[in-house]
C-alpha positions in Angstrom: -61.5 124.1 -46.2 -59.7 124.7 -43.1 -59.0 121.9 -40.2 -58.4 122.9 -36.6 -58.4 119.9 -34.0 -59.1 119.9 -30.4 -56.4 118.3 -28.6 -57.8 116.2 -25.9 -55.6 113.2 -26.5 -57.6 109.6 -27.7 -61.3 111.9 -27.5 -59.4 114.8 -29.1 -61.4 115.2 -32.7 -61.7 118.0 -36.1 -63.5 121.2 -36.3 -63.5 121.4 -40.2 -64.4 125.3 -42.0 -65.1 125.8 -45.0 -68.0 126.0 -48.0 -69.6 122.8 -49.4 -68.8 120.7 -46.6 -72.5 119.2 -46.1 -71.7 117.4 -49.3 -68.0 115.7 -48.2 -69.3 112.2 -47.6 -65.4 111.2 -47.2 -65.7 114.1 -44.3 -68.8 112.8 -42.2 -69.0 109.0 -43.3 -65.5 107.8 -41.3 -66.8 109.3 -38.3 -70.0 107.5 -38.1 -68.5 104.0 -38.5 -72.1 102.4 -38.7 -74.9 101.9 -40.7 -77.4 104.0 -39.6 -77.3 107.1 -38.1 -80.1 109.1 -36.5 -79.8 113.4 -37.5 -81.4 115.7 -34.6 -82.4 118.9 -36.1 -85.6 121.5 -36.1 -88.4 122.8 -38.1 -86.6 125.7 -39.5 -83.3 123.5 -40.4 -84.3 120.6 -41.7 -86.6 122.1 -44.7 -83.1 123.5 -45.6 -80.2 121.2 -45.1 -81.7 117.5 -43.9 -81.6 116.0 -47.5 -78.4 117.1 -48.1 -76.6 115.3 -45.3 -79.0 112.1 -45.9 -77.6 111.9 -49.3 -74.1 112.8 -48.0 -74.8 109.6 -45.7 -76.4 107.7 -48.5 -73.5 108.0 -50.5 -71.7 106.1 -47.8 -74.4 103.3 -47.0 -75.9 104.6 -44.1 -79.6 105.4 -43.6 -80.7 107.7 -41.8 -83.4 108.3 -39.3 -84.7 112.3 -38.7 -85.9 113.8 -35.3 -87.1 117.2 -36.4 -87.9 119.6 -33.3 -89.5 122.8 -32.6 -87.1 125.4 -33.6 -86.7 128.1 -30.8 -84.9 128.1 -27.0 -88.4 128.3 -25.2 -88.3 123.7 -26.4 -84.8 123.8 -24.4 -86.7 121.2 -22.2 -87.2 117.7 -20.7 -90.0 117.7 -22.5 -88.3 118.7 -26.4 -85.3 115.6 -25.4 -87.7 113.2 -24.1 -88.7 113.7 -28.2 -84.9 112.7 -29.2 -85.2 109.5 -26.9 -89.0 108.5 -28.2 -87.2 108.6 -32.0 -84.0 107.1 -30.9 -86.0 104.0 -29.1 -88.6 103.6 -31.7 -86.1 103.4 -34.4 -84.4 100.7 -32.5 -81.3 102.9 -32.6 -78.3 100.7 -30.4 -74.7 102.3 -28.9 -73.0 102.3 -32.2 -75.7 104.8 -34.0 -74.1 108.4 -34.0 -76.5 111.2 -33.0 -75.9 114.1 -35.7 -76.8 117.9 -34.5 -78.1 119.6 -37.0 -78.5 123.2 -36.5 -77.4 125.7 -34.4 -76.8 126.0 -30.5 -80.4 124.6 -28.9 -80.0 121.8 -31.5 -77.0 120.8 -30.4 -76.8 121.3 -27.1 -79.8 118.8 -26.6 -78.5 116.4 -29.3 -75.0 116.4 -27.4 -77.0 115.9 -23.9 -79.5 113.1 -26.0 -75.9 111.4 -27.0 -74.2 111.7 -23.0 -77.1 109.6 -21.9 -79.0 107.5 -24.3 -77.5 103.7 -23.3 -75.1 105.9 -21.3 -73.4 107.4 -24.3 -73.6 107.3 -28.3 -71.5 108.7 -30.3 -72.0 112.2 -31.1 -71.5 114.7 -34.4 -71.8 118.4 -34.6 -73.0 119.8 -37.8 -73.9 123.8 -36.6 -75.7 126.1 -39.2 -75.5 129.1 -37.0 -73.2 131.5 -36.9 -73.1 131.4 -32.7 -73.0 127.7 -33.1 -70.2 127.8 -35.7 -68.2 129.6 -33.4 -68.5 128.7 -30.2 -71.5 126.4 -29.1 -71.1 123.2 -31.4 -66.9 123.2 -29.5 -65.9 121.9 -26.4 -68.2 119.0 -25.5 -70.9 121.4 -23.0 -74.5 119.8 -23.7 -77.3 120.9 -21.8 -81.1 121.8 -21.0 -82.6 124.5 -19.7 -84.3 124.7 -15.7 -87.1 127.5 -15.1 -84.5 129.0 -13.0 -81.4 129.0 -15.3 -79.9 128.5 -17.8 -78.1 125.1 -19.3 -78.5 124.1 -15.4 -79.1 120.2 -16.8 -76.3 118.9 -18.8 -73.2 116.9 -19.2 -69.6 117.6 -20.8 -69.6 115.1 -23.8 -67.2 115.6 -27.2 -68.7 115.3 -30.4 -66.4 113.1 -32.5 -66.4 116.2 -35.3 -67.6 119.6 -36.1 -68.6 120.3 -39.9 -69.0 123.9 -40.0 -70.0 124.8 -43.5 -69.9 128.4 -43.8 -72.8 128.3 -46.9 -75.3 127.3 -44.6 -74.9 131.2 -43.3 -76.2 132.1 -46.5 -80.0 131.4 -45.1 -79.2 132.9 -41.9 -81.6 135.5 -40.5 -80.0 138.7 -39.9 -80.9 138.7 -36.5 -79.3 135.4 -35.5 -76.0 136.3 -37.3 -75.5 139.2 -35.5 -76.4 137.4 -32.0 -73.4 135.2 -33.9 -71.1 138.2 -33.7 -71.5 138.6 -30.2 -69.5 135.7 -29.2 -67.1 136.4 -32.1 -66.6 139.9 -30.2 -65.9 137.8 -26.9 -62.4 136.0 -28.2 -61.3 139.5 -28.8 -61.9 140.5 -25.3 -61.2 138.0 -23.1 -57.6 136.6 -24.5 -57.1 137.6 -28.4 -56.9 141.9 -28.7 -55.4 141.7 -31.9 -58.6 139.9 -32.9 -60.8 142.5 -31.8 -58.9 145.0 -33.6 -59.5 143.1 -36.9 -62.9 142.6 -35.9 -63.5 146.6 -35.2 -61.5 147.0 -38.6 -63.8 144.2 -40.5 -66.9 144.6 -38.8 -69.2 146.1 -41.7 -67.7 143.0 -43.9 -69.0 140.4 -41.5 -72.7 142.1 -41.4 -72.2 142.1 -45.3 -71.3 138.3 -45.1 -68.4 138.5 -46.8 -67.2 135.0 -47.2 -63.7 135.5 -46.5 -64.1 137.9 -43.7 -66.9 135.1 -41.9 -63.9 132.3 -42.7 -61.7 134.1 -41.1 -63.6 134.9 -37.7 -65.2 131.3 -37.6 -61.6 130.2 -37.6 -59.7 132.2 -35.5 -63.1 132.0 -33.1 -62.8 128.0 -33.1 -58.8 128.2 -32.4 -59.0 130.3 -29.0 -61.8 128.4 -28.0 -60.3 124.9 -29.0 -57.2 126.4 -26.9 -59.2 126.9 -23.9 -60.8 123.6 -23.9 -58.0 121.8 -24.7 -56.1 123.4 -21.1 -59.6 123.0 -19.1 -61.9 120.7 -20.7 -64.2 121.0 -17.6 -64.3 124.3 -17.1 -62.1 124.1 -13.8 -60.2 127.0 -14.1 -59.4 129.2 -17.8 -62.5 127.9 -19.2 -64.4 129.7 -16.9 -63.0 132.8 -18.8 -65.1 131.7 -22.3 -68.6 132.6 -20.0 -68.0 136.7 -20.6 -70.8 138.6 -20.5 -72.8 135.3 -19.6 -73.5 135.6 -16.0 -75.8 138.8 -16.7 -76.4 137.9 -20.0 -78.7 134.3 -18.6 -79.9 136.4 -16.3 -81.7 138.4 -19.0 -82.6 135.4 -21.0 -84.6 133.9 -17.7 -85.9 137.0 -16.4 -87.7 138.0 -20.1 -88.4 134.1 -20.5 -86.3 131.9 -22.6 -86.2 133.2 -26.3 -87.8 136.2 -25.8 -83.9 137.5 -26.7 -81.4 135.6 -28.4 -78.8 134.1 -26.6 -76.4 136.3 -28.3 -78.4 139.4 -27.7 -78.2 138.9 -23.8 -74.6 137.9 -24.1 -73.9 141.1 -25.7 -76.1 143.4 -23.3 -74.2 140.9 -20.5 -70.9 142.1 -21.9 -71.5 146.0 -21.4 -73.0 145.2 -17.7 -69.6 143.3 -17.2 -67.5 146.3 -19.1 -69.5 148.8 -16.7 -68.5 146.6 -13.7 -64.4 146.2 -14.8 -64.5 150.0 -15.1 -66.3 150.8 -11.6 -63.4 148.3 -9.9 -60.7 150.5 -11.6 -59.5 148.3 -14.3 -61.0 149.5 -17.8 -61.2 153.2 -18.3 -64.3 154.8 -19.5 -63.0 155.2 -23.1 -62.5 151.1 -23.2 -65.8 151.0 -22.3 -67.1 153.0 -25.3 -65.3 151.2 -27.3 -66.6 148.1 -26.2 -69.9 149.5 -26.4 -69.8 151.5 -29.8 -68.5 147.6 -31.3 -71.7 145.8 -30.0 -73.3 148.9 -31.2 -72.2 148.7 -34.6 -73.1 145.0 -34.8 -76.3 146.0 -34.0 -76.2 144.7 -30.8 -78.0 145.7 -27.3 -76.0 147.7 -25.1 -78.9 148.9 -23.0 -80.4 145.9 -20.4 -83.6 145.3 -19.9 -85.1 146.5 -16.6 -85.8 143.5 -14.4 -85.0 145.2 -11.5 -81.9 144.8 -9.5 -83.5 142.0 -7.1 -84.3 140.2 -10.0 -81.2 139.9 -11.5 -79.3 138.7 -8.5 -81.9 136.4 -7.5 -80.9 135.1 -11.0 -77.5 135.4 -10.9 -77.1 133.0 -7.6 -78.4 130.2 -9.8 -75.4 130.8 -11.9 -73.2 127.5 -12.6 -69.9 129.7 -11.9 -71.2 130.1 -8.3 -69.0 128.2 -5.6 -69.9 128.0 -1.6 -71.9 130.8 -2.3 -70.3 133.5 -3.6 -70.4 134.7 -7.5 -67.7 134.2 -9.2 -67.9 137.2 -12.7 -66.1 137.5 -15.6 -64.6 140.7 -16.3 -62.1 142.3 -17.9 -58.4 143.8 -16.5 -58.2 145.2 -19.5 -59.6 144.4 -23.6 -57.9 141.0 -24.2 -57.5 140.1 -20.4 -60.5 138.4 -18.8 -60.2 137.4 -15.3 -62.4 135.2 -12.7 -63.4 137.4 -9.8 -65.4 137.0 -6.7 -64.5 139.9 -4.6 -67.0 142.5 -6.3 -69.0 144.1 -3.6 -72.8 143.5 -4.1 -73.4 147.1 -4.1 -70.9 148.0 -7.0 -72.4 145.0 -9.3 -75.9 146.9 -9.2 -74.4 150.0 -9.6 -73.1 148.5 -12.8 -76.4 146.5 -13.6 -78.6 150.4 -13.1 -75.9 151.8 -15.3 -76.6 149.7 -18.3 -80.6 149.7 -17.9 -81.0 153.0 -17.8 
């Protein structure tokens, strides 16, 4: 096992790596500090994992209550959390009864947003089984829903007292979902860590063959540039703003097609080589960094070609982006692979330039 901790002072907390962790009662009982505990999780998840981390909790003393979900992004809803708050009330559940996501990013984002607001804050534990939620989604404290016209529009920034990542839960991981995973892997390695995106372009048939060691390693050094980044701008003021590469464009997708008709990590990545396209039509990438970035999601067996919604479409889209301020989009792109920067100057016609480029 491996222990990084996000420093946030008193509500600073553990991300803890490593196989068998669903079993380390002295790992997850502590946390919870009461008797009861209610778990959040989904159709697909809980068949797997659910009655392991009850008897984890047993161990300890403390029962626990399930609220299983429908497994997909298309529940990201009022409706899907209005579930989470039916179990929580009907179970009598009170301020000291810890929420526990488990699953991957949908899962938790709703459990953390369940946990902000049910009798105005619970406490809250990650548990992620997904590769994307391993590395990026179940750190930093964002919870959210989904609006009909974006994106995680609805939420709240709330930390989860711990993250239990166990890497053997990747074992029953669709191959489609773990390379979505890689995606945001890829994204540490671009916007602040090139030395990591070498080792990933050097290592990058050892993660698709699940090697343990090699996933270890990227779940780790994943969680420690993103636990940085939070750590400097918990509320996305300024740096944080830098974690959302490939996003803008990327939600876009995911709301044009309809949520879940791509993975989140699938429009991320297609997201990504619009924003590559864009750095090098403003003069900072050359074209060979943008191959490379390409022939990467490529080899991960990720989408580099968007999907034709039109350019309309995907500024409409875009304006409903959180990152925009008094009106004007504020991107992500890159100076140059390992330098990200916030910028808001890109001329309307030059970003669907880019966006024709990478649908064609």
């Amino acid at each position: 096992m491996q222990t990084l901790n996000v420093a946030l002072g008193e509500r600073g907390y553990p991300i803890h790596i490593g196989p068998g962790l669903l079993a380390r009662t002295d790992l997850l009982a502590p946390v919870v500090r009461a008797r009861k505990a209610a778990i959040v999780t989904n159709e697909t998840v809980a068949p797997l994992y659910l009655e392991r981390v009850n008897q984890s909790l047993g161990a300890a003393g403390i029962s626990a209550t399930a609220i299983v979900l429908p497994d997909g992004e298309s529940f990201k809803n009022w409706e899907t959390l209005n579930r989470i708050f039916d179990g929580l009330l009907l179970e009598r559940c009170d301020r000291r009864t810890p929420l526990i996501a488990l699953g991957g990013g949908v899962v938790g984002d709703m459990a953390g947003f369940a946990a902000a607001t049910y009798q105005r804050g619970v406490p809250f534990i990650q548990i992620p089984t997904t590769l994307l939620s391993q590395v990026d989604s179940s750190v930093g404290g964002k919870t959210a829903i989904n609006h009909p016209l974006g994106k995680n529009m609805i939420g709240a920034f709330y930390q989860p007292k711990l993250v239990l990542a166990d890497t053997d839960t990747l074992a029953t991981l669709p191959d489609q979902e773990l390379r979505a995973g890689l995606a945001e892997v890829i994204k540490y390695g671009l916007i602040r860590d090139p030395e990591f995106f070498v080792w990933i372009e050097e290592n990058i048939d050892a993660l698709l063959a699940r090697a343990p060691e090699a996933l270890a390693y990227a779940i780790h050094r994943s969680c420690r540039n993103k636990a940085e980044v939070v750590a400097a701008d918990e509320t996305e003021q300024g740096e944080r703003a830098l974690l959302n590469l490939g996003h803008t464009f990327g939600h876009a997708i995911e709301a044009g097609l309809g949520f879940g008709a791509w993975l989140h990590g699938e429009a991320v990545a297609a997201g990504t080589a619009i924003a590559a396209e864009l750095s090098c039509r403003l003069g900072w990438l050359d074209e060979a960094d943008v191959r490379r970035i390409r022939r990467l999601l490529e080899r991960a067996g990720l989408p580099v070609v968007a999907p034709d919604l039109g350019v309309d479409r995907y500024l409409s889209l875009m304006s409903h982006d959180k990152k925009v301020e008094d009106g004007r989009l504020r991107l992500i792109l890159l100076r140059r692979i390992g330098q990200a920067v916030i910028f808001d100057q890109a001329p309307t016609a030059t970003i669907s330039d880019a966006i024709l480029a990478t649908c064609r």
